[in-house]
N, C-alpha and C positions, 0 to 999 in steps of 0.2 A: 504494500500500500504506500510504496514512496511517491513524493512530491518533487519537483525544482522549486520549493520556498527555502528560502535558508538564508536567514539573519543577517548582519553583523554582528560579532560575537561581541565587542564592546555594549553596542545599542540594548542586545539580550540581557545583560547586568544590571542594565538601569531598568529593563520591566518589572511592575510590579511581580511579585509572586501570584498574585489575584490574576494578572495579565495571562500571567505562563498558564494557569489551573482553568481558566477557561480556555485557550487554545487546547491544552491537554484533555480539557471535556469533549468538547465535540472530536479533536482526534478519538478518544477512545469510546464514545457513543460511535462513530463511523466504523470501527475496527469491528468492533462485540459485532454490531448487526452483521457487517462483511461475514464475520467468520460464523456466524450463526444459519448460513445461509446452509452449510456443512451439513447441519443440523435436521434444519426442518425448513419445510417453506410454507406450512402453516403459519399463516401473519398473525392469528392470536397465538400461536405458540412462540414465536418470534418475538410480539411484542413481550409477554409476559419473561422471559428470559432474558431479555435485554435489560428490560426494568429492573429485575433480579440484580441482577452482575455490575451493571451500572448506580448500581444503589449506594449511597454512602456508608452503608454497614457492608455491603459487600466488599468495596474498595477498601476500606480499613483493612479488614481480616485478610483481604488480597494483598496488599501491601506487605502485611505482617508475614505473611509468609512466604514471599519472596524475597524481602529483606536481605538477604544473607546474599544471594545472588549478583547485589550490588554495587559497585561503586563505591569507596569513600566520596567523590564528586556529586555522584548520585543520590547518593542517602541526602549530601551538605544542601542540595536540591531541594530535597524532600522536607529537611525540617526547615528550612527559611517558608516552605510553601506552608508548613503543618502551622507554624507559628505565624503569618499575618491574620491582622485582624479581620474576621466577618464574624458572620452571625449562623448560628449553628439551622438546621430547618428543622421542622415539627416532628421528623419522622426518624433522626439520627440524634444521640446524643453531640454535646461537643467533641469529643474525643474520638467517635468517629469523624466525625462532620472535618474537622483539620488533621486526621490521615488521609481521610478522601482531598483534600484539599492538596496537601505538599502529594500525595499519588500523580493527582492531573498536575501540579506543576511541574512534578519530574519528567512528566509527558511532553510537556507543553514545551518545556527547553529543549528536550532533541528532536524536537520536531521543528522549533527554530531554525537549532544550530544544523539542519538537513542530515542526523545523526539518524536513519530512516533502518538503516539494518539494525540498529542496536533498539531504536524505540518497537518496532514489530517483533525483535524477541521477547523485552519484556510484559507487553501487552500478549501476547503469548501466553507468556507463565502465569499472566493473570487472567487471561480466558480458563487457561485448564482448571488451574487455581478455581475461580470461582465456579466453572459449571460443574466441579464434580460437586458441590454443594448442591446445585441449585437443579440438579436433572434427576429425572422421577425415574 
């Protein structure tokens, strides 16, 4: 799922982390459906698995167990993302709601920085990651 977008790597430093976590949403709402297609092509089955996976509880716990797989760079990504300020939504505690957060920001920077192999693997480990949960 590569693109030709690709940053300037100064410019990318100065985005919010907020900036990077929404880039890294919609890459990774784009990806889950992609690879869901695998799947099913049942569109309620679709949508409902997306929703799953793409959930702020699920990104947490996906995070959390990919973790290790990471970067020093990566992870430093992740907590500047996990730590900016927002506001948690109705249906995640905090504490998921800012792993989902620095998760899409780690997204969001190499998909800037056109790091396109490395962000499709770890969107990967978090497909498998989270649909062995969420598949019946």
């Amino acid at each position: 799922m590569a693109s030709s977008v690709k940053f300037p790597t100064d410019e990318i430093k100065t985005l919010s982390p907020l900036v990077l976590a929404h880039v890294g949403d919609a890459y990774f709402h784009l990806y889950i459906r992609t690879r869901l297609l695998q799947v099913t092509h049942n569109i309620t089955r679709l949508h409902d698995l997306s929703a799953q996976i793409v959930s702020a509880q699920a990104q947490s716990k996906t995070y959390h167990e990919i973790e290790e797989s990471l970067t020093e760079d990566e992870r430093d990504i992740f907590r500047r993302g996990r730590n900016a300020k927002s506001h948690a939504p109705r249906k995640a505690t905090v504490a998921e709601y800012h792993a989902s957060t620095g998760f899409e920001a780690l997204l969001g920077d190499l998909y800037l920085r056109g790091k396109f192999e490395r962000l499709d693997k770890i969107c990967e480990m978090a497909f498998v990651a989270a649909y062995e949960e969420v598949k019946e």
